[in-house]
C-alpha positions as CSV (number, residue, x, y, z in Angstrom):
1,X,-40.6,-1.5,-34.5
2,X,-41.2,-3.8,-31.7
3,X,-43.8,-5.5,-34.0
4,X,-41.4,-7.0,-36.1
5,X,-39.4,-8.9,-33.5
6,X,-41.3,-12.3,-33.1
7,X,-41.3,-14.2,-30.5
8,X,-40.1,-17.4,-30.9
9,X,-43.5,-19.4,-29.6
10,X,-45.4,-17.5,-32.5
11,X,-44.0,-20.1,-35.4
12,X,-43.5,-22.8,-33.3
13,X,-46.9,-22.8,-32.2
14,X,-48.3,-22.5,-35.4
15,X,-46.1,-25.6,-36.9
16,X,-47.5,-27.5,-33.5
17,X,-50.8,-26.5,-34.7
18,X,-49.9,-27.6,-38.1
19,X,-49.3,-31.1,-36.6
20,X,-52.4,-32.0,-34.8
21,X,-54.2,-31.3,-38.1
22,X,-52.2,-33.8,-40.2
23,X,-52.4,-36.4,-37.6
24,X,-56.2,-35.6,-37.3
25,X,-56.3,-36.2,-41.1
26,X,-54.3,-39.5,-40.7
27,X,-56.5,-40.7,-37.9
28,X,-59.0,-40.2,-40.0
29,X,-57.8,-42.4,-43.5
30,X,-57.0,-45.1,-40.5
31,X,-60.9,-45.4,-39.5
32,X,-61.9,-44.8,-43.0
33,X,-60.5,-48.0,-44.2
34,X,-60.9,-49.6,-40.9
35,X,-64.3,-49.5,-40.9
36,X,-65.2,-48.8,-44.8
37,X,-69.0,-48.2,-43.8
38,X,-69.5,-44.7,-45.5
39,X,-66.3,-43.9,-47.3
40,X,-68.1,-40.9,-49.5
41,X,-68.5,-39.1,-45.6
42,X,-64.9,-40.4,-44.7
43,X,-63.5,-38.7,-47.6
44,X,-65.9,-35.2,-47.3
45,X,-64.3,-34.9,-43.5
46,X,-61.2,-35.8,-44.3
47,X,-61.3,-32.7,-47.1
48,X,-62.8,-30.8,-44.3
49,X,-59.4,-31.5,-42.5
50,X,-57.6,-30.8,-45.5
51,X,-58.6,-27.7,-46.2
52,X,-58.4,-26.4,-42.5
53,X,-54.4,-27.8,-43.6
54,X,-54.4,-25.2,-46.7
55,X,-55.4,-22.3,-44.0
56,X,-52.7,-23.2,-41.4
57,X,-50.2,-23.5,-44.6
58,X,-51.2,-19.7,-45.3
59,X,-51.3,-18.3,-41.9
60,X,-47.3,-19.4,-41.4
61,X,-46.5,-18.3,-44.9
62,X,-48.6,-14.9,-44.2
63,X,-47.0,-14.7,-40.6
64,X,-43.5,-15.4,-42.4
65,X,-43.3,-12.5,-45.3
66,X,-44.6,-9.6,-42.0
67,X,-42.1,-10.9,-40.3
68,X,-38.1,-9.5,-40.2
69,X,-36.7,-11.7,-37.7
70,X,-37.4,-15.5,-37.7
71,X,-36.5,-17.8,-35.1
72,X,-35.3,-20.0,-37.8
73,X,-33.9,-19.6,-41.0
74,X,-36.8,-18.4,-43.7
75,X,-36.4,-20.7,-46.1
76,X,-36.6,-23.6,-43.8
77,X,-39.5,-22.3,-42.1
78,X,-41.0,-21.9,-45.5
79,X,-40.1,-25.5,-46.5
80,X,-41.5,-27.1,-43.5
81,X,-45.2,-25.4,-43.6
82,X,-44.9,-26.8,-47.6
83,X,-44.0,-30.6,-46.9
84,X,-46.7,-30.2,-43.3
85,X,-49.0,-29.3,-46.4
86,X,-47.9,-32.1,-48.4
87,X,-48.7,-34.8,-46.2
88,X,-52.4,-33.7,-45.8
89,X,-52.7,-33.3,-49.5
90,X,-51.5,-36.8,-49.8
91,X,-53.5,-38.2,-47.2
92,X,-56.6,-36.6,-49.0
93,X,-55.3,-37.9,-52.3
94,X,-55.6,-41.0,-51.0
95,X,-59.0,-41.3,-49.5
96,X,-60.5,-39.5,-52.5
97,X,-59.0,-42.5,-54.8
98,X,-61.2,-45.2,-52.7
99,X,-64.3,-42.9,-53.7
100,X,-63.1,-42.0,-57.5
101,X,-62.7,-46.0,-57.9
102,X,-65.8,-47.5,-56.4
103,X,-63.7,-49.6,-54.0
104,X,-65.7,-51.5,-52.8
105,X,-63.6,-53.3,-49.9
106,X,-59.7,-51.6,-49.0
107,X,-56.9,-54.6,-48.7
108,X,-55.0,-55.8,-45.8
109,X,-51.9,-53.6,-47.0
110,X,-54.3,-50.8,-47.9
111,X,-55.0,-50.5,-44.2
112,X,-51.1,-51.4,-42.9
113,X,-50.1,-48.4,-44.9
114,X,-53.0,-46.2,-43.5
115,X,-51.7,-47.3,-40.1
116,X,-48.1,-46.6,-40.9
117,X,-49.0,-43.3,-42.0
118,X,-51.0,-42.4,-39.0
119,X,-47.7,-43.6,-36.9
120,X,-45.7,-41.2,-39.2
121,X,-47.8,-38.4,-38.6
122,X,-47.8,-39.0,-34.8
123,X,-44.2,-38.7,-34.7
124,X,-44.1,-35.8,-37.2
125,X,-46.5,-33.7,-34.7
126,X,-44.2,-35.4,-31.8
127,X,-41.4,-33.8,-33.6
128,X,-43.0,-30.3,-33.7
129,X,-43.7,-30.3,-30.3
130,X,-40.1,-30.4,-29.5
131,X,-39.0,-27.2,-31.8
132,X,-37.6,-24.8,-29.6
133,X,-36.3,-27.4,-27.0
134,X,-34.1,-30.6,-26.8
135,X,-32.9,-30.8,-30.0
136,X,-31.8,-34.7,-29.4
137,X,-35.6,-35.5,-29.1
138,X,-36.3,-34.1,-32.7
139,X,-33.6,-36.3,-33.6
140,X,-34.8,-39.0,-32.2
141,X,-38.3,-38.6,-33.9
142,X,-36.7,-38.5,-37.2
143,X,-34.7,-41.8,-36.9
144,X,-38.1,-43.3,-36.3
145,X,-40.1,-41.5,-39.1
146,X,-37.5,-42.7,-41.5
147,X,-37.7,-46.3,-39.7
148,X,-41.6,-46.1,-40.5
149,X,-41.0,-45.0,-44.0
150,X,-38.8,-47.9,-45.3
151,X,-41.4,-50.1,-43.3
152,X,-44.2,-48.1,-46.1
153,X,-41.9,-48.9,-48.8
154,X,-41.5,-52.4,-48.0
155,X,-45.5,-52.8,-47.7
156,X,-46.2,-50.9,-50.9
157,X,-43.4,-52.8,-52.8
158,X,-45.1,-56.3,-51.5
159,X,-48.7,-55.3,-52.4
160,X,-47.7,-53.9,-56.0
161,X,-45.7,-57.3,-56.5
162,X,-48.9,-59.5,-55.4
163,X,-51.3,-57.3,-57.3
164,X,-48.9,-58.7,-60.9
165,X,-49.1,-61.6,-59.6
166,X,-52.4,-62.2,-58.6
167,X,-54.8,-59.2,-60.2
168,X,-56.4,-60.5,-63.7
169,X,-58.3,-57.6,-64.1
170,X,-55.9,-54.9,-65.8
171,X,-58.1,-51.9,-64.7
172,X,-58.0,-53.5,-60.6
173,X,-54.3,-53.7,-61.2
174,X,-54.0,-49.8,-62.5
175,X,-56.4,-48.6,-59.3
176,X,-55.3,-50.4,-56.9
177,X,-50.9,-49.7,-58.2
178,X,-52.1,-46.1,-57.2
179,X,-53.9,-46.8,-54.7
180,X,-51.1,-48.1,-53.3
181,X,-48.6,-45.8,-54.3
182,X,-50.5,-42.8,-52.8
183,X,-50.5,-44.3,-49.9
184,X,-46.9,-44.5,-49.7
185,X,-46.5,-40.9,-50.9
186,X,-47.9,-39.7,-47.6
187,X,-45.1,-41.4,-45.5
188,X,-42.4,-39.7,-48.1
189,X,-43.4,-36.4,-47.2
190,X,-43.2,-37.2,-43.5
191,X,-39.6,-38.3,-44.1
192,X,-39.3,-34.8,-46.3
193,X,-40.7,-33.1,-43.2
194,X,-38.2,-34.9,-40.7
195,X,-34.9,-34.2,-43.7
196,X,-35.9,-30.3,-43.1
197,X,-36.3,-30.6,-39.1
198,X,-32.9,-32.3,-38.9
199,X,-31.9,-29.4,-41.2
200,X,-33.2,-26.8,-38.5
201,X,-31.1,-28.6,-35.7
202,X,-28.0,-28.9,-37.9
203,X,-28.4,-25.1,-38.1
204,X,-29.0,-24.3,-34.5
205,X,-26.9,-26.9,-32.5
């Protein structure tokens, strides 16, 4: 009986655990387009990194249906491992499209958002860390992944406007619009992560 009384550390950890992979992910689409030597190897580790995501996503789903008491409510803790997932699906989504369309050289903006994401998935992790303590200092992280999200939008609205202005090429203009928009998919689901997390301290002020 004593099995099925968790210890609080057990999710926790595993949502910390969680965020060192999507920030490894994001670190890794920020040197990909940095450096844009071997994108086709970029894009194989950064599905390595996705996939060790899809096995963290099970292991806190699997952990969640043996377990009958959570530290949190289920269907938040359920909701966060899903968006976590999200975000490394999305940054993999968008390094595969740089292979899928021959790019042959990312943009200026290509690589701001690729920043913007990393600095997203930095304060997502940053945010994990602090689940199960000051709940001001999830707070906090929030306000600044929803800061760095309008700064994606912005950047993503910019590039999409040049690209009509600028882009002759109507089959450049339809890789590089999603392209772009992937890109800024990836800092959505952070902000969906961080509406969940202020969710959880709502709950448990």
């Amino acid at each position: 009986m004593f099995g099925l009384i968790p210890k609080e550390e057990k999710f926790f950890k595993m949502f910390q655990d969680m965020g060192v992979i999507i920030t490894e992910g994001a670190q890794q689409l920020k040197v990909m387009l940095d450096d844009y030597v071997d994108p086709l190897a970029s894009q194989r580790q950064i599905k390595d990194t996705e996939h060790k995501g899809d096995n963290q996503t099970h292991l806190i789903i699997k952990t969640l249906n043996k377990t009958f008491i959570t530290p949190l409510d289920r269907e938040d803790i359920y909701s966060l491992a899903s968006k976590l997932d999200d975000i490394i699906d999305l940054i993999d989504a968008s390094a595969q499209r740089f292979v899928m369309y021959n790019v042959e050289k990312p943009t200026p903006e290509a690589q701001q958002l690729a920043f913007i994401i990393l600095k997203c998935c930095q304060t997502v992790e940053r945010a994990l860390k602090h689940l199960g303590g000051k709940f001001e200092d999830i707070n906090n992280c929030c306000v600044e992944i929803n800061a760095l999200e309008n700064e994606a939008d912005r950047v993503c609205r910019e590039a999409i406007s040049r690209l009509f202005d600028e882009e002759k090429d109507p089959i450049n203009l339809i890789k590089w619009k999603e392209i772009y928009e992937t890109l800024e998919k990836a800092t959505d689901k952070c902000e969906d992560a961080a509406n969940i997390l202020e969710s959880v301290v709502v709950k448990n002020a």
